[in-house]
Legacy VTK file of the C-alpha trace (Angstrom):
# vtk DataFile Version 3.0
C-alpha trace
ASCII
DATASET POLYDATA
POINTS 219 float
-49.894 -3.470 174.504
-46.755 -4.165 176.818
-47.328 -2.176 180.345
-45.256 1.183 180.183
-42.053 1.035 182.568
-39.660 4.141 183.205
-38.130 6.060 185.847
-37.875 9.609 186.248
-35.913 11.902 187.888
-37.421 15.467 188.910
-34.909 17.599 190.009
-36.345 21.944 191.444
-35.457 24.185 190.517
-33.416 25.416 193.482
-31.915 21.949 193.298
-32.852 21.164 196.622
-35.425 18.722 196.454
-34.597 15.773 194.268
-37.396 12.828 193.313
-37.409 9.709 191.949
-40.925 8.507 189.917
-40.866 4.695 189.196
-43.932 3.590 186.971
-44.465 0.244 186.432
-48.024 -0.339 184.048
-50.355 1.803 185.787
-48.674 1.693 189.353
-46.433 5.107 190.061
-43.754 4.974 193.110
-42.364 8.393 194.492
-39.646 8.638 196.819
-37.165 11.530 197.436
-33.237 11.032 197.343
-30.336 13.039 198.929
-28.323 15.220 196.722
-25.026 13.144 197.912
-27.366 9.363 196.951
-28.012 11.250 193.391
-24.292 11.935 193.038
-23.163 8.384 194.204
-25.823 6.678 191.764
-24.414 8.648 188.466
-21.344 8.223 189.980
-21.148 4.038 190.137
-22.748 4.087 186.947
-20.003 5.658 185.028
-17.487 2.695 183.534
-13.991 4.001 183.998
-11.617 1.569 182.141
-8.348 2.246 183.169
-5.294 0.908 181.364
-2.575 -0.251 183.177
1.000 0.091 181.736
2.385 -2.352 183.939
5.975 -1.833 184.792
8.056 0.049 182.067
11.583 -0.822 180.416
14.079 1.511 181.524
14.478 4.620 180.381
11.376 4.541 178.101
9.812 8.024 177.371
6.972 7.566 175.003
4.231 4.742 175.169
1.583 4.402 172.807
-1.593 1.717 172.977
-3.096 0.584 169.831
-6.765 -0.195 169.533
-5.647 -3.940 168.817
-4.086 -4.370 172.209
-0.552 -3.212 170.826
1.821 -1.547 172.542
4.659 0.750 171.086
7.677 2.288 173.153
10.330 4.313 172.732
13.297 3.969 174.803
16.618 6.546 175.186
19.244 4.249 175.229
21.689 5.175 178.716
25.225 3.610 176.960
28.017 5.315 175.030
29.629 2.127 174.080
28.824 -1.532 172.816
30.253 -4.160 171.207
29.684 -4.711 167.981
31.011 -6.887 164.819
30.951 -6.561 160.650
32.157 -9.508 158.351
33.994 -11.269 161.634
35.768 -8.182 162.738
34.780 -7.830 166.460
35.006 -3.802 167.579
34.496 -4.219 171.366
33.469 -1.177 173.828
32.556 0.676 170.085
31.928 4.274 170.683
28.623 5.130 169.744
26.230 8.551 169.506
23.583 9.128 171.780
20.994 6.566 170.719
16.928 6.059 170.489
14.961 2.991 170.075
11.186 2.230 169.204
9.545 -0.691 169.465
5.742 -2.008 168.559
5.174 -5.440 170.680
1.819 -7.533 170.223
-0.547 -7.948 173.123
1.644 -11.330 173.525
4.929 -9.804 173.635
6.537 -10.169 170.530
8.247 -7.572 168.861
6.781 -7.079 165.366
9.075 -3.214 164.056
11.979 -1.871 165.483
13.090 1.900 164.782
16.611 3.179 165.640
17.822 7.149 165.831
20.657 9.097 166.547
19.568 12.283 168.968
21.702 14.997 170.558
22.984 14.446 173.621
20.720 15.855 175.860
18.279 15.032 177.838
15.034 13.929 175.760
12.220 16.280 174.546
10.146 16.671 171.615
12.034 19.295 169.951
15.463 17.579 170.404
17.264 17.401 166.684
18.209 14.251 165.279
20.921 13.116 162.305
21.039 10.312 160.073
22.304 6.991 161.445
25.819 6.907 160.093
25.979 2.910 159.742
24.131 0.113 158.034
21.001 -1.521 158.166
18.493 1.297 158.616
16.540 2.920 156.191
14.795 6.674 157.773
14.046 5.276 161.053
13.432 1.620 160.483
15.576 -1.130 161.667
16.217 -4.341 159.664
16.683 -6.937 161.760
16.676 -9.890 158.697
16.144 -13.306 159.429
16.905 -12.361 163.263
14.511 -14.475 165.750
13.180 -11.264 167.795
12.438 -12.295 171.371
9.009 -12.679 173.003
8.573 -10.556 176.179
6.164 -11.820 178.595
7.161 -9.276 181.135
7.352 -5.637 179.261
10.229 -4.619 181.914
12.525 -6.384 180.215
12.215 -4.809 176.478
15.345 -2.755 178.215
17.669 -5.443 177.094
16.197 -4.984 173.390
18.597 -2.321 172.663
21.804 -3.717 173.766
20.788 -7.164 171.966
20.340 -5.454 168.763
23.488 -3.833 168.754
25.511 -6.772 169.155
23.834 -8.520 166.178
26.752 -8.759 162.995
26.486 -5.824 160.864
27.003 -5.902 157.147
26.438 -3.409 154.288
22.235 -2.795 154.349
21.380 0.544 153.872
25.079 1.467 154.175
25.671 4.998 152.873
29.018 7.027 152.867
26.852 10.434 152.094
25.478 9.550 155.708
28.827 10.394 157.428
30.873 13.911 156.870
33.762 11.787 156.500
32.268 10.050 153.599
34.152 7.135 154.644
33.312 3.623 153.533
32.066 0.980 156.486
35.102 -0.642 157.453
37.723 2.247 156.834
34.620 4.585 159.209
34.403 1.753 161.713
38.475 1.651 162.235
38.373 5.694 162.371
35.762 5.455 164.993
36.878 2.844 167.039
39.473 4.783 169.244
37.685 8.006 169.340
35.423 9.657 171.653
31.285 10.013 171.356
31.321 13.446 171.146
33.572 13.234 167.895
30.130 12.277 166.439
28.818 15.566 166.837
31.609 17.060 165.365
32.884 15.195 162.997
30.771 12.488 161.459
27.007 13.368 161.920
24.404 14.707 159.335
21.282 16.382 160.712
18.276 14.583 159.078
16.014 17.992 159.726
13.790 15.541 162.549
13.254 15.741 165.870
12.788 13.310 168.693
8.799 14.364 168.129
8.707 12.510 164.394
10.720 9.658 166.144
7.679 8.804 168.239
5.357 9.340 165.534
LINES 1 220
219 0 1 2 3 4 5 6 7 8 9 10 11 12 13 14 15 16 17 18 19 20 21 22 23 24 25 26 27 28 29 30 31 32 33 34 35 36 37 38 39 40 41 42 43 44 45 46 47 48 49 50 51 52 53 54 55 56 57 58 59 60 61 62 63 64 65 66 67 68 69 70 71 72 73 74 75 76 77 78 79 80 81 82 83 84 85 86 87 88 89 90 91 92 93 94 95 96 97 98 99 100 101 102 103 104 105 106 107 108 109 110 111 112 113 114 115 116 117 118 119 120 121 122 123 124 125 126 127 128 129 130 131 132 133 134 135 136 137 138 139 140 141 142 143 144 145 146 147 148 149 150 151 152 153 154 155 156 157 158 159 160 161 162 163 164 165 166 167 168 169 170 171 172 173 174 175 176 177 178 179 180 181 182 183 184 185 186 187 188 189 190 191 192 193 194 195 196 197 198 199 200 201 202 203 204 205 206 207 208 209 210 211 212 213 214 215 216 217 218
């Protein structure tokens, strides 16, 4: 029969007298321990495993950590304007809505789903409304980026430039919708409407609420 070994802890009841009984087979150690040692053994026995986010891409709001090491942000993206391009027609300094992008990136870097929303232009917050993205290419949320090599970011800082390198990839009819403008223009005829007019003419003029808010974009 193996030898019995155990350690405990006796603790009065007016908590001011703490011992420690070590047995080892037959032999039984007391001793008597501080209230501040007792607290500074449970305390270096606790494993705290902190995550570190590292440094952020700017003007990210939301970060979420998968189980697999994963990482998914969402970014409010700062510009009004980009250049953009459908069928070979370049539309440079393109006035745009106030945008939001999500990303999931592998432990590695790479960028495995992009999302894409139109918000109000305000500052961000979960109950800030959304509309339906009034061009091509994305279906709900989710943002095709076809046969599009996605870059691999070693340093998560940079994911910023994510955003403006999506935008200037060539747009063509995916997912195009005239219901999704109030004009219920066609691409090209919407695009040439667009191009000389000011954001805010979104908000009146074009956009259709979707009934979401910036809280289902993160989810």
């Amino acid at each position: 029969m193996n030898a019995k070994n155990e350690i405990v802890i006796r603790i009065s009841p007016d908590q001011q007298r703490i011992r420690v009984e070590n047995t080892n087979g037959s032999v039984i150690s007391c001793k008597e321990i501080t209230e501040q040692t007792f607290y500074d053994c449970i305390k270096q026995s606790i494993r705290n495993e902190e995550v570190q986010s590292g440094f952020l891409p700017a003007n990210c709001f939301h970060v979420g950590i998968e189980n697999d090491g994963s990482h998914s942000y969402c970014l409010w993206y700062p510009e009004l304007y980009a250049d953009i391009s459908y069928f070979g027609t370049e539309y440079p300094n393109f006035p745009l809505p106030r945008l939001v992008f999500g990303f999931h990136v592998s432990k590695e870097g790479k960028v495995f789903s992009c999302k894409l929303g139109v918000v109000e232009d305000k500052p961000p917050a979960e109950d800030v409304g959304m509309f339906v993205y009034p061009f091509s290419n994305v279906g709900g949320f989710n943002l095709c980026t076809g046969n599009n090599e996605l870059p691999v970011y070693k340093k998560i800082g940079a994911l910023g430039n994510l955003p403006g390198y999506l935008l200037r990839l060539p747009n063509n009819n995916d997912s195009f919708n005239a219901k999704n403008n109030r004009l219920h223009m066609e691409y090209r005829a919407l695009l040439n409407h667009l191009k000389d007019k000011e954001p805010a003419y979104y908000y009146t003029d074009v956009l259709v609420p979707n009934g979401k808010t910036l809280k289902d974009f993160i989810r």
